[in-house]
N, CA, C and O atoms as CSV, one atom per row, in Angstrom:
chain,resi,resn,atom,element,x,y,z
A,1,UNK,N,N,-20.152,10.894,-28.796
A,1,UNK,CA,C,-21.279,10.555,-27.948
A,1,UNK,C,C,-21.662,9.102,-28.212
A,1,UNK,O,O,-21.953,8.621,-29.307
A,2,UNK,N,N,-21.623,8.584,-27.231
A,2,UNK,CA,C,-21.875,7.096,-27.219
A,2,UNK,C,C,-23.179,6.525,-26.438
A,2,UNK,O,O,-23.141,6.675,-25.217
A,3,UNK,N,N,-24.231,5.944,-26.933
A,3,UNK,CA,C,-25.263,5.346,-26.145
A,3,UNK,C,C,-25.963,6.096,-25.160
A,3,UNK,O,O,-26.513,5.696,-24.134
A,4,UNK,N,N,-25.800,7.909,-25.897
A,4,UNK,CA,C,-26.282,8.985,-25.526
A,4,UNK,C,C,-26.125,9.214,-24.135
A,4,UNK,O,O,-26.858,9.804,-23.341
A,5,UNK,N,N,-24.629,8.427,-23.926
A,5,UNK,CA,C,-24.079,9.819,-22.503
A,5,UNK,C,C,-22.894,10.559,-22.924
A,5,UNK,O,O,-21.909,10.067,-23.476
A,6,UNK,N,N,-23.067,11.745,-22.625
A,6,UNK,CA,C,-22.182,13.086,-22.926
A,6,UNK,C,C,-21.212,13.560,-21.884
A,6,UNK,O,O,-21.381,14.081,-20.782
A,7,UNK,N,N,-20.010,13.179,-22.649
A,7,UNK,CA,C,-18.842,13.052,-21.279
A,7,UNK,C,C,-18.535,14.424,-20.693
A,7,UNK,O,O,-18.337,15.186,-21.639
A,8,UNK,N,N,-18.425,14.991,-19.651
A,8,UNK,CA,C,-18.596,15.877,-18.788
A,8,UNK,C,C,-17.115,16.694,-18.931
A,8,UNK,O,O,-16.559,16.429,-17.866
A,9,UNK,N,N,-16.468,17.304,-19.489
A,9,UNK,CA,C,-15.170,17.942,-19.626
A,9,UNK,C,C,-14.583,18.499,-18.364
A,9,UNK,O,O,-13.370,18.637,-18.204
A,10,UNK,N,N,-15.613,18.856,-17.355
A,10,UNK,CA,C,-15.385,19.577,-16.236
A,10,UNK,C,C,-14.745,18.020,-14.936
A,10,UNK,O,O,-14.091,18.364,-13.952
A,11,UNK,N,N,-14.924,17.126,-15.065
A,11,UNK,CA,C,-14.896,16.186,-14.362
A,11,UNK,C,C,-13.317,15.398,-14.628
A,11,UNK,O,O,-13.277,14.954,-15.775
A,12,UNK,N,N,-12.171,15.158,-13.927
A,12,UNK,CA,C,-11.260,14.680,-14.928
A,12,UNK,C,C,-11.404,13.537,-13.952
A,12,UNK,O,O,-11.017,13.515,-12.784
A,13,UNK,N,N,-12.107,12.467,-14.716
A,13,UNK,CA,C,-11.636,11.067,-13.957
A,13,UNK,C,C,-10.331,10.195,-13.452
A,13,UNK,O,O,-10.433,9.059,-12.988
A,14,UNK,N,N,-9.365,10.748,-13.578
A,14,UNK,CA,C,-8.353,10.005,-12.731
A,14,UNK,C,C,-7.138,10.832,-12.059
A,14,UNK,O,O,-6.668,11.824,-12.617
A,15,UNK,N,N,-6.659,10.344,-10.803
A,15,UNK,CA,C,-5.941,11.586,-10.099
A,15,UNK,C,C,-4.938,10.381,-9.499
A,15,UNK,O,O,-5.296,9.213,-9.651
A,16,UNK,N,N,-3.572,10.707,-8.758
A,16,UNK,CA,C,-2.686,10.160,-8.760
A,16,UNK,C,C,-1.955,11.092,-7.790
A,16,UNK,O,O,-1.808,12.303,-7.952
A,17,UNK,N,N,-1.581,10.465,-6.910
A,17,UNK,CA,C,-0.145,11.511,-5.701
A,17,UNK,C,C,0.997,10.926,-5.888
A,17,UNK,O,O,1.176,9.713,-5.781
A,18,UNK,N,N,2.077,11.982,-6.263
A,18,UNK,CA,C,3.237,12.127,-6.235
A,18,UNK,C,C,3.870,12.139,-4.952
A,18,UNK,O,O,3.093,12.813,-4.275
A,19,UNK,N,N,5.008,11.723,-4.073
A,19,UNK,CA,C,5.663,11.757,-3.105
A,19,UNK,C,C,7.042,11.474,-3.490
A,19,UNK,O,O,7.113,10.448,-4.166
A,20,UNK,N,N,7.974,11.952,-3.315
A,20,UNK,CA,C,9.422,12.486,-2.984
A,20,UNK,C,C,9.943,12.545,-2.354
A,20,UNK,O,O,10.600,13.546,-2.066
A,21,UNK,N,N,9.935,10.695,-1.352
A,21,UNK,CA,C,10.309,10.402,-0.239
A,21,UNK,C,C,12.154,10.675,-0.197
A,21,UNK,O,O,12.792,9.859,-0.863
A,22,UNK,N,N,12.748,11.467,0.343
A,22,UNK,CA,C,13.933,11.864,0.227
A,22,UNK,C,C,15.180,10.501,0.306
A,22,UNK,O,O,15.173,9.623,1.170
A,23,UNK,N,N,15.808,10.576,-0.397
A,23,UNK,CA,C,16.830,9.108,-0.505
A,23,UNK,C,C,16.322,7.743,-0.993
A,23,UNK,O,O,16.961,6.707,-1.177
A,24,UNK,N,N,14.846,8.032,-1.178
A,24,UNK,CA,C,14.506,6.775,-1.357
A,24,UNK,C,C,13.857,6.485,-2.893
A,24,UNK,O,O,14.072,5.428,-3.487
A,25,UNK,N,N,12.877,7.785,-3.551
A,25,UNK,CA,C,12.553,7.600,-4.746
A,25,UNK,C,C,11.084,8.239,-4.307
A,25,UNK,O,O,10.905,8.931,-3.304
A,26,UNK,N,N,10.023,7.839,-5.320
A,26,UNK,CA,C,8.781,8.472,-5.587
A,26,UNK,C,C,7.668,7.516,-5.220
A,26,UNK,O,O,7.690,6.440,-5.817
A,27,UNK,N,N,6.650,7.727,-4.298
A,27,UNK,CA,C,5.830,6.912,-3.798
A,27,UNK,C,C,4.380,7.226,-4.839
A,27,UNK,O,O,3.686,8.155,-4.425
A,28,UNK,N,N,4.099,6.831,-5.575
A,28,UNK,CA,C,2.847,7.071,-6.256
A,28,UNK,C,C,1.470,6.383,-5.865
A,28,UNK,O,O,1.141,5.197,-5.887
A,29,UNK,N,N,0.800,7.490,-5.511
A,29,UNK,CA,C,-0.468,6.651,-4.863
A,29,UNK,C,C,-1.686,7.409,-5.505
A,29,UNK,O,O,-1.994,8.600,-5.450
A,30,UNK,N,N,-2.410,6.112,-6.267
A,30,UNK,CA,C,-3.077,5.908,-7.280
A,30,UNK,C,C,-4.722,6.108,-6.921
A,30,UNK,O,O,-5.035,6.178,-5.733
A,31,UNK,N,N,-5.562,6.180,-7.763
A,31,UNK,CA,C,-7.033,6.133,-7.347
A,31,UNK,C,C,-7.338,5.046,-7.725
A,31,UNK,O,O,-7.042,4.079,-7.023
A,32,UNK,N,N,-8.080,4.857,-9.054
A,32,UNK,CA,C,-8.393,3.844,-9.914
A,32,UNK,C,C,-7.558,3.505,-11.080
A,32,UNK,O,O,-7.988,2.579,-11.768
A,33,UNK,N,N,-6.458,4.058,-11.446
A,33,UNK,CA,C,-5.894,4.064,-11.968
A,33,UNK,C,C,-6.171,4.180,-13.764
A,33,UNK,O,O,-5.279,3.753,-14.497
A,34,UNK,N,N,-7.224,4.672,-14.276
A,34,UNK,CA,C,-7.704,4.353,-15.625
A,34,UNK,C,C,-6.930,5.049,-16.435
A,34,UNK,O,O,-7.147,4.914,-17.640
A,35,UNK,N,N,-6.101,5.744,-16.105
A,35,UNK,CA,C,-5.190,6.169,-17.641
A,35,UNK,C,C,-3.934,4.628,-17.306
A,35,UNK,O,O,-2.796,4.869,-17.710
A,36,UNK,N,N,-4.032,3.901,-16.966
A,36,UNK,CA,C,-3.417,2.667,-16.795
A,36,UNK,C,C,-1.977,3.324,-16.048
A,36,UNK,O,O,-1.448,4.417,-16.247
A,37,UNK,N,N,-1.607,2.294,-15.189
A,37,UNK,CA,C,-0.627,2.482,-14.252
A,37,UNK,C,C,0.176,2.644,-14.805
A,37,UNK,O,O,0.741,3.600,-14.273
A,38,UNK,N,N,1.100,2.118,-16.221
A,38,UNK,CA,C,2.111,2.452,-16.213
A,38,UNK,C,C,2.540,3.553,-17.154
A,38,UNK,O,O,3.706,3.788,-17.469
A,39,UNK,N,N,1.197,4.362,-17.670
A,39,UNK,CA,C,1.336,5.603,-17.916
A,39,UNK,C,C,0.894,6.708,-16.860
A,39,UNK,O,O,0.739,7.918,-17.027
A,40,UNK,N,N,0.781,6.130,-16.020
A,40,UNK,CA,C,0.422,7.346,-14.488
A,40,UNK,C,C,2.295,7.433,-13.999
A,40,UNK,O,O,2.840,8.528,-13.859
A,41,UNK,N,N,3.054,6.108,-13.798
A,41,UNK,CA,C,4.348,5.978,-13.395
A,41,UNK,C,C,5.193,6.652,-14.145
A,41,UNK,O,O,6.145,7.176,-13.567
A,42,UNK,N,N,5.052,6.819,-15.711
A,42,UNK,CA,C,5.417,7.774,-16.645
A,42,UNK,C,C,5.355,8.936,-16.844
A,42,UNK,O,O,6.304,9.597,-17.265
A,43,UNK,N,N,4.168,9.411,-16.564
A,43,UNK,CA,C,3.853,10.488,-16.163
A,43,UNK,C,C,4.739,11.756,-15.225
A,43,UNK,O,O,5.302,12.800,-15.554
A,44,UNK,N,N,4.453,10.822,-13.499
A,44,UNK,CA,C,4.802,10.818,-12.555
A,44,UNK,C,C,6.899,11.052,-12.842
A,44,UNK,O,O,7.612,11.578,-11.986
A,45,UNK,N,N,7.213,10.735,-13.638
A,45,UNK,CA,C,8.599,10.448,-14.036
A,45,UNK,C,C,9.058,11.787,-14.718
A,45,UNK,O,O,10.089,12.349,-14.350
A,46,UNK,N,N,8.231,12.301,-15.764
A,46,UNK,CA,C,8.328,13.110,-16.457
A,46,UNK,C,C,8.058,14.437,-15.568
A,46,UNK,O,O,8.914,15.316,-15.478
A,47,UNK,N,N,6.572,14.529,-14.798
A,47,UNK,CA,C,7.063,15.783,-13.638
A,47,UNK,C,C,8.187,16.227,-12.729
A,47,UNK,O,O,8.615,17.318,-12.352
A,48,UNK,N,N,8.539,14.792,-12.495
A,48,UNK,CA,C,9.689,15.156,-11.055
A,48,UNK,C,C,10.955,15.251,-12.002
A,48,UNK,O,O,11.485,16.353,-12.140
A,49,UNK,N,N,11.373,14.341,-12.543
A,49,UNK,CA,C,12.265,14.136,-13.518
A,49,UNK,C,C,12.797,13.453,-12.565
A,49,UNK,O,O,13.876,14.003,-12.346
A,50,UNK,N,N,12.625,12.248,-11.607
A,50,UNK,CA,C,13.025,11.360,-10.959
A,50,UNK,C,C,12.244,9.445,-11.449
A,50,UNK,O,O,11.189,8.819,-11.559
A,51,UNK,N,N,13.632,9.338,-11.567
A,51,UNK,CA,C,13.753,7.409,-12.502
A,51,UNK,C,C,13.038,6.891,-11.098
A,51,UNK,O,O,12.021,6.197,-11.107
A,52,UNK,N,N,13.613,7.260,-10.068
A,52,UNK,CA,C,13.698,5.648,-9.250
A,52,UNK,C,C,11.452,5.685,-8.691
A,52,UNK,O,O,10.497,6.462,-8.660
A,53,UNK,N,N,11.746,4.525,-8.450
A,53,UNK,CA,C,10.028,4.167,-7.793
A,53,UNK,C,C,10.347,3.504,-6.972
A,53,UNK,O,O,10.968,2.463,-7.186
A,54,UNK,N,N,9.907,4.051,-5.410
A,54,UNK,CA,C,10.154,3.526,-3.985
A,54,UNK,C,C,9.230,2.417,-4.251
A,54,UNK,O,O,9.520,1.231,-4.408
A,55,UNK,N,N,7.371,3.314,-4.293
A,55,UNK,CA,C,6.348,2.571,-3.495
A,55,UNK,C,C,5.439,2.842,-5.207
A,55,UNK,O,O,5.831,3.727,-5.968
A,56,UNK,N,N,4.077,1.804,-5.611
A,56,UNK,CA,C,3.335,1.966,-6.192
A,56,UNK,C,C,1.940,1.220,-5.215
A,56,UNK,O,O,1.729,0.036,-4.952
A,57,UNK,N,N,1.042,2.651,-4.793
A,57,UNK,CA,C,0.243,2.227,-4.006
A,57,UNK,C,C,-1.524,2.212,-4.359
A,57,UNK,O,O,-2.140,3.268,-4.214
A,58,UNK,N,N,-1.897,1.574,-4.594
A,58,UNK,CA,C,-3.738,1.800,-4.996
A,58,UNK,C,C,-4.211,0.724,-5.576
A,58,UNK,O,O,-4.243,-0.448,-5.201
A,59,UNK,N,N,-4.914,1.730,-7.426
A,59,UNK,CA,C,-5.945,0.836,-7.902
A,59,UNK,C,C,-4.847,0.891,-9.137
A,59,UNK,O,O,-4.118,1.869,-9.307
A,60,UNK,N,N,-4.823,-0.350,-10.025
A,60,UNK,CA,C,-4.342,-0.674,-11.282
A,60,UNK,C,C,-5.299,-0.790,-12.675
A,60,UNK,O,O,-5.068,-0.928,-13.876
A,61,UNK,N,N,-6.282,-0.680,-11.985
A,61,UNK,CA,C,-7.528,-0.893,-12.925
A,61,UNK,C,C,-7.705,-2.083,-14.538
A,61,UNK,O,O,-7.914,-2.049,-15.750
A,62,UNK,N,N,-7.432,-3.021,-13.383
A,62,UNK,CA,C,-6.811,-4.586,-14.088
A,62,UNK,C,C,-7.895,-5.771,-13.808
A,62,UNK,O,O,-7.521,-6.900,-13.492
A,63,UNK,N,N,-9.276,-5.418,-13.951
A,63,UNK,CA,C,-10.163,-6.246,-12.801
A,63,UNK,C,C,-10.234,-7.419,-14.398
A,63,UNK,O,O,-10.242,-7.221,-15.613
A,64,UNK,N,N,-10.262,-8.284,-13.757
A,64,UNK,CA,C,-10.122,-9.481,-14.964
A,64,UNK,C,C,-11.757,-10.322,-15.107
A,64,UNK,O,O,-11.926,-11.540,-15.163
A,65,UNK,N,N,-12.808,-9.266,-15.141
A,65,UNK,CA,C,-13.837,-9.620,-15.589
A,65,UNK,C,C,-14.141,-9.023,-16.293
A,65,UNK,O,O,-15.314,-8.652,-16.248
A,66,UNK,N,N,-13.491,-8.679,-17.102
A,66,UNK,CA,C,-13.963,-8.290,-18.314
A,66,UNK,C,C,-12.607,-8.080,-19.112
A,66,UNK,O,O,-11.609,-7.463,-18.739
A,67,UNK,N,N,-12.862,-8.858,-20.497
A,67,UNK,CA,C,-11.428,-9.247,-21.373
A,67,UNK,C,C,-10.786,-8.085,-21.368
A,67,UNK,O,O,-9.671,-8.159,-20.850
A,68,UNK,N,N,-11.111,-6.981,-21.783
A,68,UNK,CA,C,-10.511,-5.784,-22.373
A,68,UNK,C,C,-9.116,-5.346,-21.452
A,68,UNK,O,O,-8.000,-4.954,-21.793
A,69,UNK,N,N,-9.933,-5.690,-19.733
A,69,UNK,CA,C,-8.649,-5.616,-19.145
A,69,UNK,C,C,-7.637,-6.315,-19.006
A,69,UNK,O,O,-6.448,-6.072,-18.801
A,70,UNK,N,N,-8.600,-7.764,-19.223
A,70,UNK,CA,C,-7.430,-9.149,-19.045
A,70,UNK,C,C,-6.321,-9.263,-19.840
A,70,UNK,O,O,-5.238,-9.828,-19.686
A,71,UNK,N,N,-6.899,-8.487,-20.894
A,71,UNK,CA,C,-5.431,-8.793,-22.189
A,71,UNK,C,C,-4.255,-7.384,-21.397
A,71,UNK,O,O,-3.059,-7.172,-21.596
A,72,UNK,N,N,-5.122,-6.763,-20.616
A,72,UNK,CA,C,-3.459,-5.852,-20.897
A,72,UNK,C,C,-2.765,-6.271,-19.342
A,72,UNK,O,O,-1.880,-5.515,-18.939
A,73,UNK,N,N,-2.993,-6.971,-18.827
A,73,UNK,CA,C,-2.483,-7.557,-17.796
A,73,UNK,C,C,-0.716,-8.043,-17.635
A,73,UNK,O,O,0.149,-7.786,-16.798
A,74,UNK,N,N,-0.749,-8.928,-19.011
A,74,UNK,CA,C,0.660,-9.357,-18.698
A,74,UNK,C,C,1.537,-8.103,-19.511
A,74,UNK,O,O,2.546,-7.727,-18.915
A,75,UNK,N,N,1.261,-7.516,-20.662
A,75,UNK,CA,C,2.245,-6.115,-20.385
A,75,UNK,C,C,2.214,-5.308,-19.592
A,75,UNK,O,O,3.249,-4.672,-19.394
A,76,UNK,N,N,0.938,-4.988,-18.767
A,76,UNK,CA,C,1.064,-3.642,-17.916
A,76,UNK,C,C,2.531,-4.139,-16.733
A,76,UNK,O,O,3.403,-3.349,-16.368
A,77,UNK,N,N,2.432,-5.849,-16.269
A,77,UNK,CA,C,3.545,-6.567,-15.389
A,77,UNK,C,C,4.619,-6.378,-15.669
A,77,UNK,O,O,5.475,-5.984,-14.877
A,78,UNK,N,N,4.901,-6.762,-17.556
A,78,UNK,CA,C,5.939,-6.841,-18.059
A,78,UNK,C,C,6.588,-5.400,-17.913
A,78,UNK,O,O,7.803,-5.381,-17.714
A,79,UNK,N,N,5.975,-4.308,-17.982
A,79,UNK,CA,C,6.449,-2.843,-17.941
A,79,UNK,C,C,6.216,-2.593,-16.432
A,79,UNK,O,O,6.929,-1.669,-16.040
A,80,UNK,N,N,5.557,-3.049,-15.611
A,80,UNK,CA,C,6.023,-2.541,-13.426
A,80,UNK,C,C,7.326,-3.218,-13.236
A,80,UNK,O,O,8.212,-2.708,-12.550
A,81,UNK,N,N,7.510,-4.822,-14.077
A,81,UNK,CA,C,8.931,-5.199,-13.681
A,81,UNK,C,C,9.738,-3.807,-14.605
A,81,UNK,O,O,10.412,-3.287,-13.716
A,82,UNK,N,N,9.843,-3.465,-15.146
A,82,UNK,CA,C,11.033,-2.812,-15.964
A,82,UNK,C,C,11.120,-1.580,-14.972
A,82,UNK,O,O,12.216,-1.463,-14.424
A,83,UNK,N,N,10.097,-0.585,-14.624
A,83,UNK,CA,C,9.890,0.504,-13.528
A,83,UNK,C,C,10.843,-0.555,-12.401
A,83,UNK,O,O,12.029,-0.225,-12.393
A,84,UNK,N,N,10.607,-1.394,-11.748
A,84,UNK,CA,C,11.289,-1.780,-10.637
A,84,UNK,C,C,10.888,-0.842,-9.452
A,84,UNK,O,O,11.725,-0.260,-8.761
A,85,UNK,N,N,9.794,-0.764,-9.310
A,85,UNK,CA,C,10.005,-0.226,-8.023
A,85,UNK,C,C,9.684,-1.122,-6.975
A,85,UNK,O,O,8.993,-2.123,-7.165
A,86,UNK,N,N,10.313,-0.701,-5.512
A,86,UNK,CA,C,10.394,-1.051,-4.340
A,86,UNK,C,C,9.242,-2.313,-3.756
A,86,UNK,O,O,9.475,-3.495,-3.503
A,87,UNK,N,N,8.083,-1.623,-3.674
A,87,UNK,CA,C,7.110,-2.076,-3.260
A,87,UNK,C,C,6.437,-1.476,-4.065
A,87,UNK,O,O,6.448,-0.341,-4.541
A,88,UNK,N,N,5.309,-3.150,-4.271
A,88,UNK,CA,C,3.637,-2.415,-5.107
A,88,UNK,C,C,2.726,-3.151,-4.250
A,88,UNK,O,O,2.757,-4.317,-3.857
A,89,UNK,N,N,1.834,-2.118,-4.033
A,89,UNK,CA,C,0.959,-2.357,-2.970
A,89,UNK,C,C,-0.705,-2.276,-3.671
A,89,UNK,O,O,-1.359,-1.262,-3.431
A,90,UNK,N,N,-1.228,-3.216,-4.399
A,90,UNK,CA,C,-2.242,-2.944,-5.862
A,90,UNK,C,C,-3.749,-3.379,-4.968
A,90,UNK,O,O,-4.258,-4.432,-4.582
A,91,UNK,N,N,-4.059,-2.072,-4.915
A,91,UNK,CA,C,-5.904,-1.870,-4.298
A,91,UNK,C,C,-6.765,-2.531,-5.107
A,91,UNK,O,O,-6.534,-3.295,-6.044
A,92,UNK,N,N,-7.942,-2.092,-4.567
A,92,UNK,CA,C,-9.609,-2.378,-5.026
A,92,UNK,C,C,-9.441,-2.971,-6.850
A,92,UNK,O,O,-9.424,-4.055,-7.433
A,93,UNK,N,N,-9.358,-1.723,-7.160
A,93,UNK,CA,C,-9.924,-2.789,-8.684
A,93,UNK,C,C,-8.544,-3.203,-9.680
A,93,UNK,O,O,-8.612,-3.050,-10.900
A,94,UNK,N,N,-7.571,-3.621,-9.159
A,94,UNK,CA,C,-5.969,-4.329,-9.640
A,94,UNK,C,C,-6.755,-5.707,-9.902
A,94,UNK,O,O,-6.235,-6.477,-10.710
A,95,UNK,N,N,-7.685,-6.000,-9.430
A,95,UNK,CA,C,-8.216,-7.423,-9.988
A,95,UNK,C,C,-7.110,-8.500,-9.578
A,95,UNK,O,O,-5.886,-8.381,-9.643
A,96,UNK,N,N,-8.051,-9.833,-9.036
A,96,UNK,CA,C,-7.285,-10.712,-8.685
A,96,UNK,C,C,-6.188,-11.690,-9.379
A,96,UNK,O,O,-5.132,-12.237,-9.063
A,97,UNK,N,N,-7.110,-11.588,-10.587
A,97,UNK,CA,C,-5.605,-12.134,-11.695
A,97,UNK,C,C,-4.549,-11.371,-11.740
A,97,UNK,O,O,-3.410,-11.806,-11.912
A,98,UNK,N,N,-4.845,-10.178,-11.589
A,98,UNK,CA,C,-3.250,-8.997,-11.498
A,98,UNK,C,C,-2.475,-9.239,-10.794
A,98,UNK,O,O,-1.287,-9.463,-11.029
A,99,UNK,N,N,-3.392,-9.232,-9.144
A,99,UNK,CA,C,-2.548,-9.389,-7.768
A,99,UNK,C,C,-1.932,-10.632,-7.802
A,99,UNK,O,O,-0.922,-10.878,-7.144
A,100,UNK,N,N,-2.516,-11.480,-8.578
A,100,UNK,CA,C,-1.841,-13.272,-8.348
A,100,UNK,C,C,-0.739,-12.997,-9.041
A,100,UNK,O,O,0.312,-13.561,-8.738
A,101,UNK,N,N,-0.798,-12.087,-10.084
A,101,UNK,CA,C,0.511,-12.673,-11.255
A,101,UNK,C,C,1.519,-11.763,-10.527
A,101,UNK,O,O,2.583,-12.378,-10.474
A,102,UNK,N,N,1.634,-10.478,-9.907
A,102,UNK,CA,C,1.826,-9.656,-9.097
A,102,UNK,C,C,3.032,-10.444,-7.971
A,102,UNK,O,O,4.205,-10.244,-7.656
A,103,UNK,N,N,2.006,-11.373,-7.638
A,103,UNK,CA,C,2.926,-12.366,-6.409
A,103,UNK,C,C,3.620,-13.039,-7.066
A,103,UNK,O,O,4.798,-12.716,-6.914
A,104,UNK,N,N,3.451,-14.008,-7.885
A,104,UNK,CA,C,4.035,-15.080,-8.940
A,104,UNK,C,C,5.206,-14.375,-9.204
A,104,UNK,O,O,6.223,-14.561,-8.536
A,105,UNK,N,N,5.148,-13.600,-10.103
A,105,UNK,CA,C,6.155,-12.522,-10.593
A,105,UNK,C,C,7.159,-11.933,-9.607
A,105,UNK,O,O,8.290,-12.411,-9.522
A,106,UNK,N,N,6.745,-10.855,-8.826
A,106,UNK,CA,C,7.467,-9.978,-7.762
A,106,UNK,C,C,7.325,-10.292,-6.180
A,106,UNK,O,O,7.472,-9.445,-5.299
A,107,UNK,N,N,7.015,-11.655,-5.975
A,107,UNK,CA,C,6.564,-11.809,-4.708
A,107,UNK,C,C,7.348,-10.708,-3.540
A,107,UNK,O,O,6.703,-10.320,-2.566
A,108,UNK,N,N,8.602,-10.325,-3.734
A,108,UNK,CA,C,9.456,-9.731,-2.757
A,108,UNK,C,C,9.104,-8.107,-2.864
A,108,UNK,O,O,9.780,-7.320,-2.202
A,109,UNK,N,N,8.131,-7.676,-3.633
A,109,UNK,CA,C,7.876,-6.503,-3.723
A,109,UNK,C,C,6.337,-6.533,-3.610
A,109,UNK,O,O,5.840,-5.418,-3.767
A,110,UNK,N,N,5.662,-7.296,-3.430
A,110,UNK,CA,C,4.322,-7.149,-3.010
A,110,UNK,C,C,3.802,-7.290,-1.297
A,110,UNK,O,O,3.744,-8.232,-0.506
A,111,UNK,N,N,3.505,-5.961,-1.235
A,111,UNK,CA,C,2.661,-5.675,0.218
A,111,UNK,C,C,1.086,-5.948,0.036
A,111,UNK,O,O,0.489,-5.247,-0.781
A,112,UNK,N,N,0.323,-7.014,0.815
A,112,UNK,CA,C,-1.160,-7.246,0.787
A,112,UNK,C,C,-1.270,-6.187,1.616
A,112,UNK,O,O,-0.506,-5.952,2.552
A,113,UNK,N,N,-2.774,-5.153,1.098
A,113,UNK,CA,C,-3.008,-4.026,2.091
A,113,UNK,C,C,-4.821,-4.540,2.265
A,113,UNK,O,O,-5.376,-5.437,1.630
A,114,UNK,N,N,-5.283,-3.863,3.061
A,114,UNK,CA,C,-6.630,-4.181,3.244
A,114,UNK,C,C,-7.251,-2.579,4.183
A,114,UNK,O,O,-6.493,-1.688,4.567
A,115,UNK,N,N,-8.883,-2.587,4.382
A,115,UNK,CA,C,-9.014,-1.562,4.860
A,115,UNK,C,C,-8.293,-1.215,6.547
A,115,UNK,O,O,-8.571,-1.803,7.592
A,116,UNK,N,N,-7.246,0.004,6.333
A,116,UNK,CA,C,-7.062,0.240,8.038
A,116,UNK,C,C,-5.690,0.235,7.836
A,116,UNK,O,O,-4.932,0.794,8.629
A,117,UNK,N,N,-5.339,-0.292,6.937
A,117,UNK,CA,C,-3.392,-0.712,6.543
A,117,UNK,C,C,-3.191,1.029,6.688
A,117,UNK,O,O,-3.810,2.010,6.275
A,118,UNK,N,N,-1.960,0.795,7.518
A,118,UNK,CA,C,-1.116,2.277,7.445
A,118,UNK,C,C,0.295,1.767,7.069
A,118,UNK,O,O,0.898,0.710,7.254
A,119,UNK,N,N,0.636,3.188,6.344
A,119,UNK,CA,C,2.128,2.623,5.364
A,119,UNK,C,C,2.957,3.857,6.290
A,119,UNK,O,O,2.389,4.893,6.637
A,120,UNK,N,N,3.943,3.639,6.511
A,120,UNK,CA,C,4.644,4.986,6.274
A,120,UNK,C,C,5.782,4.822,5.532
A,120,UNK,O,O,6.086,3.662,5.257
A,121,UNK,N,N,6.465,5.688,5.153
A,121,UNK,CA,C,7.938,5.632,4.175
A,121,UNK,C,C,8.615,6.734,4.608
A,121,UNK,O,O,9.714,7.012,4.128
């Protein structure tokens, strides 16, 4: 118990969709991502028992105002390049230092999405 709020057991804060786009690999589409993305992609790996990653679509939960996230920024990159997947498409709170290094890094695998974007695969 911390600063006397009592964490709710019934509530599981983070959720994640699996897809099993046929021939192509696993589309993972993220909420906020707080068990960090590249243990949601791990995860996600270990259910299907499928390597490849088509699409990584949502939140990365990388917002770079506040250090704690900033430091895990360039490994969480260093480990999406090693995943390799297809396209990453990084929502609301991926934070803009993420999305920049995101482009810098993988420019050929980054889709800008905004509200209204429809994907299909």
């Amino acid at each position: 118990m911390n600063d006397g709020l009592i964490p709710d057991p019934l509530v599981k804060d983070d959720q994640a969709l699996i897809i099993n786009v046929k021939d192509k690999g696993l589309v993972i589409l993220t909420g906020c991502g707080h068990s960090g993305i590249i243990n949601t992609i791990n995860y996600a790996k270990k259910l299907t028992g499928i390597e490849k990653i088509y699409a990584i679509l949502g939140g990365f939960h990388l917002p770079a105002d506040n250090g704690i996230y900033e430091e895990a920024i360039e490994p969480t990159l260093k480990e999406l390049q090693k995943a390799n997947p297809i396209y990453i498409i990084p929502c609301h709170c991926t934070g803009w230092k993420a999305i920049n290094k995101i482009i810098d890094l993988m420019p050929e695998k980054f889709i800008q999405s905004s509200v209204g974007t429809i994907f299909t695969f």
